[in-house]
C-alpha positions in Angstrom: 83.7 80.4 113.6 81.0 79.6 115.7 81.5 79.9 119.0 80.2 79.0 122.5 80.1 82.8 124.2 81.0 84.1 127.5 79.0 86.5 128.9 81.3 87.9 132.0 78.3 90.8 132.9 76.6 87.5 134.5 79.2 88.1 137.4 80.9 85.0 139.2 81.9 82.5 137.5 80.4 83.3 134.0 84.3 85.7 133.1 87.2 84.3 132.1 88.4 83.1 134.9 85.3 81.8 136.7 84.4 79.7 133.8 87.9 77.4 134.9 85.8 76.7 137.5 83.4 74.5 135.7 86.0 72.9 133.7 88.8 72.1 136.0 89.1 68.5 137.1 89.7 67.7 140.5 90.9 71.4 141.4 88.0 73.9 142.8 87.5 77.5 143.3 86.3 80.2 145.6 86.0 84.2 145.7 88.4 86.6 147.4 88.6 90.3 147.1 91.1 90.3 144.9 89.6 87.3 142.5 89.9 84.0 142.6 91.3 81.6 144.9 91.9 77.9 144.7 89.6 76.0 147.4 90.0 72.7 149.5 86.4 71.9 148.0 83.7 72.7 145.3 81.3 75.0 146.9 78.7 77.6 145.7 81.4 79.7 143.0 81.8 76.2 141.6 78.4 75.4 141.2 77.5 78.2 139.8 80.1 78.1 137.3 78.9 74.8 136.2 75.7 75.9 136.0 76.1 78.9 133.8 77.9 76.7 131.4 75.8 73.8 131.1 73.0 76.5 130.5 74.9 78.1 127.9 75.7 74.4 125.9 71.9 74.0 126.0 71.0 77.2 124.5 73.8 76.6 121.9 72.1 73.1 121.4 68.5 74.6 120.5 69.8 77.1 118.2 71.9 75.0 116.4 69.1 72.6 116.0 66.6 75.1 115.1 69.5 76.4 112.4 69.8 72.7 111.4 73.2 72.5 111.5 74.0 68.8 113.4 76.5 67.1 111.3 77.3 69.8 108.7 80.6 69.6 110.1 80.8 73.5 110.4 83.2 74.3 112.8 82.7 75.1 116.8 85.1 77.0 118.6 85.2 77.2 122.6 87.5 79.0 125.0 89.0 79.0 128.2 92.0 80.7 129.9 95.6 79.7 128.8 97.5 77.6 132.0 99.8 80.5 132.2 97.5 83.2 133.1 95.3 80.9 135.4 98.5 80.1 137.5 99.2 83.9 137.2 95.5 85.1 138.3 94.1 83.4 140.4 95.6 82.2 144.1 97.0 80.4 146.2 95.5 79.8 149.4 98.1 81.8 151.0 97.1 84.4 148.8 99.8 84.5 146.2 99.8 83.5 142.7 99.6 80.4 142.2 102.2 80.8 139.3 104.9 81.5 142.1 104.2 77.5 143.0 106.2 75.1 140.3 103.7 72.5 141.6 100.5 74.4 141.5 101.0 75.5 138.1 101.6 72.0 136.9 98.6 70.9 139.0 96.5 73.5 137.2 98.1 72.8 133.8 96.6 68.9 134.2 93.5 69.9 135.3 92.8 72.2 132.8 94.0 69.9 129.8 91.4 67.0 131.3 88.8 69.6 131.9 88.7 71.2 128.5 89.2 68.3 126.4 86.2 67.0 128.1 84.2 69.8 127.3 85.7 70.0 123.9 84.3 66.3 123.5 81.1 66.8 125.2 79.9 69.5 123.1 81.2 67.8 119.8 78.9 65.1 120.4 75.9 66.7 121.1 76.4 69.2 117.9 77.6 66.7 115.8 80.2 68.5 114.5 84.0 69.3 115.0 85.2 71.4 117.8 88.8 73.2 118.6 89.7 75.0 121.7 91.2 78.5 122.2 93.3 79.2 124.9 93.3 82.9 125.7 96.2 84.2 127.4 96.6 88.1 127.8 99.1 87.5 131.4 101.4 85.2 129.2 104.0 88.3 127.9 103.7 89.7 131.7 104.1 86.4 133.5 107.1 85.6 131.1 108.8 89.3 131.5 108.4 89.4 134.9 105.8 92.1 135.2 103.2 90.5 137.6 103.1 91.9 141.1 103.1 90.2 144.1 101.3 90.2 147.4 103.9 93.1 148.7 106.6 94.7 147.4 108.5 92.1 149.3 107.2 89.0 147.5 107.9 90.0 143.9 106.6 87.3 141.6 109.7 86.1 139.0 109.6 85.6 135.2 108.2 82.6 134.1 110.7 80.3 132.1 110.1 80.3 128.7 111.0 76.4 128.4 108.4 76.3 131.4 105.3 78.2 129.7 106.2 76.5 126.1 105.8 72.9 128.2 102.7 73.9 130.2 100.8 75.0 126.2 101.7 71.9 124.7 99.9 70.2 127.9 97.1 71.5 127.4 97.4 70.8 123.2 97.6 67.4 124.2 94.7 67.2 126.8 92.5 69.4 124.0 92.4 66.5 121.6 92.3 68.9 118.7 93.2 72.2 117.1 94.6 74.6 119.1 94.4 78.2 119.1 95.6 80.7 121.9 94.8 84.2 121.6 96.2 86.9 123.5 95.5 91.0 122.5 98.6 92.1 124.9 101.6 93.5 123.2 104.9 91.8 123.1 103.7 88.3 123.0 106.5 86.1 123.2 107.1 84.5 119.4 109.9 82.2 119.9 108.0 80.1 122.5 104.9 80.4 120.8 107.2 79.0 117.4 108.6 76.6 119.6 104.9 74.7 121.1 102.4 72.7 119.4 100.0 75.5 119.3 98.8 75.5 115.2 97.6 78.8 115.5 97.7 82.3 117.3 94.8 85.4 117.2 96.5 88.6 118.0 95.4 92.5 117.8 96.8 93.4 114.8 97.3 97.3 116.1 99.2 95.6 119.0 102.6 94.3 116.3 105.7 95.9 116.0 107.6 95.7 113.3 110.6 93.7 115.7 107.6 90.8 115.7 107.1 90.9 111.8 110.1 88.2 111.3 108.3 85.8 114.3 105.2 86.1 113.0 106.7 85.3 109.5 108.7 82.5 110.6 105.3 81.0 112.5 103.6 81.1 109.3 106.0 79.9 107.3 105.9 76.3 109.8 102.8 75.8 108.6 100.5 77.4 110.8 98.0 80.2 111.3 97.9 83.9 112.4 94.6 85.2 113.1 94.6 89.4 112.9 92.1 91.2 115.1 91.2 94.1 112.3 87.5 94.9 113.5 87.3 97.0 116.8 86.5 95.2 119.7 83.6 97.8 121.0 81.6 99.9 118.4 83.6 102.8 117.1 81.9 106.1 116.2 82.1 105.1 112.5 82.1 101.6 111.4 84.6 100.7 109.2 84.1 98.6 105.4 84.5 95.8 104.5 87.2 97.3 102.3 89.1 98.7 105.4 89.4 95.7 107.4 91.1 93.7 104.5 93.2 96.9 104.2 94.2 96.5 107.7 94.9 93.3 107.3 96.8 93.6 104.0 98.5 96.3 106.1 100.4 93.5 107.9 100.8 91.1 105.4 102.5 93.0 103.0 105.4 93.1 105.7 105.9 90.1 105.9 107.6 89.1 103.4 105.9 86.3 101.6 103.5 87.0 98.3 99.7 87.7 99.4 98.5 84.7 97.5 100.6 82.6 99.4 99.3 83.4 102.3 95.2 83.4 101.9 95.0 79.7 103.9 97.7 81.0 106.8 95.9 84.6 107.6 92.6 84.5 109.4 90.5 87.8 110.3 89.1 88.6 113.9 87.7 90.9 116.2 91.0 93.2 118.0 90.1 91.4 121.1 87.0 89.9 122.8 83.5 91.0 122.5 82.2 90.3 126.0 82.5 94.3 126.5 80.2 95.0 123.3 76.5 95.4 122.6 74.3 92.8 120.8 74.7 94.8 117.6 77.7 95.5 117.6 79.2 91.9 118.4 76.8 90.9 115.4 78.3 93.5 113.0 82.2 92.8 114.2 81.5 89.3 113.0 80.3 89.7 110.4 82.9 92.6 109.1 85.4 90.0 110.0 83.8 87.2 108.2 83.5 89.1 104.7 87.2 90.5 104.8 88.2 87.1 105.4 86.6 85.9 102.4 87.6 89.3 100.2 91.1 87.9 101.6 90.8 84.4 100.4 89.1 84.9 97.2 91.2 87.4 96.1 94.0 88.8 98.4 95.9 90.9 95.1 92.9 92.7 94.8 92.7 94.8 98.0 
């Protein structure tokens, strides 16, 4: 899909993170030395957040024009951080997560929802087209197994409930007003709450599944949504791989789990392993595209690779 990039090299609030800044409602943030920290008022980190991404809408803008694209009703796709690792990432001003505050987290949940559906609708309108939102979420599996650290070994940070993390997903589903994906390249994603949300699809590494999350994936697809299989390297390897290869990596998973290939060419997407922000121009050209065309090879004809 096309997409509406992040570019984190920019520094403060053009990563992951910093880019909350400009879409939060109601909820500002400032710099520490360890990140991000929620402020008492917008100030400069803010501003340039909002900036950065205003400039990046406009520059999508003129190249869709110039493409002539309004109102083909291709799809766009934006992102921003999942609620879970925003609580878990950036802090409190007391300095600790603010995922170890029930009320904080809910806080930024809300915000969040408002924020990005707002942005969702914003740019739809001026492309002229549909947009859905992906939710990226690599501290979900830590925050939920207990794995962040806190301030000191004295303050440890405890696992996340899973009823908890399902709730604050389907939030921000809800606020979206649309499709739904989250995407997350950490191991050991957590299936069942994943299963259990409104989320209608999820974009994983592919190298990153064990064969003990082959039934979860299987049971997600069988509801009636989407996996989405990061196949292409995220950062350009020394050889770059076929067309041929990716769909074989791909294939690779699908043949484990358990349903026939055809049945399955509308449920399995194809994707970069994880994000591009790290790659070079070419590369982030040629990842898409690899992905693209094994998506197709896997549509058109899945029992041929």
């Amino acid at each position: 899909m096309a997409h509406l990039v992040e570019l984190p090299a920019r520094g403060v609030g053009a990563d992951l993170l910093g880019r909350a800044g400009a879409l939060l409602v109601d909820v500002a943030i400032d710099t520490v030395p360890r990140g991000y920290r929620i402020a008492a008022r917008p100030g400069a980190v803010t501003r340039r957040a909002v900036s950065l991404l205003d400039e990046d809408m406009d520059a999508f803008e003129e190249a869709w024009e110039i493409a002539g694209l309004r109102g083909s009703g291709r799809v766009v796709k934006v992102q921003a951080p999942g609620p879970i690792t925003l609580a878990a990432e950036v802090e409190l001003a007391n300095g600790h997560r603010a995922i170890t505050d029930p009320g904080a987290v809910r806080d930024l949940a809300e915000s969040l929802a408002e924020g990005v559906g707002a942005h969702r609708a914003t740019l739809s309108r001026r492309l002229d087209t549909p947009v859905v939102v992906q939710f990226d979420e690599p501290s979900l599996p830590a925050a939920l197994g207990g794995r962040l650290t806190g301030v000191t070994a004295l303050s440890p940070v405890a696992a996340l409930d899973p009823a908890v993390a399902g709730g604050l997903l389907d939030t921000c589903v809800r606020g979206a007003g649309t499709d739904v994906v989250l995407h997350s390249c950490a191991p050991e994603l957590p299936w069942k709450v994943l299963q259990d949300s409104s989320i209608g699809a999820v974009s994983v590494d592919a190298g990153t599944l064990r064969a003990a999350d082959l039934d979860s994936v299987a049971e997600f697809v069988e509801s009636g949504r989407t996996v989405m299989l990061g196949a292409v390297p995220a950062s350009a390897p020394e050889r770059n791989p076929s067309v041929e290869e990716v769909a074989a990596a791909v294939v690779a998973v699908t043949d484990r789990l358990g349903f026939g290939r055809s049945a399955l060419r509308s449920r399995v997407g194809v994707t970069p392993a994880c994000g591009l922000a790290g790659a070079t121009q070419q590369w982030a050209r040629t990842a898409i595209g690899l992905a693209a065309r094994a998506a197709e090879a896997f549509a058109e004809d899945p029992d041929a690779i």
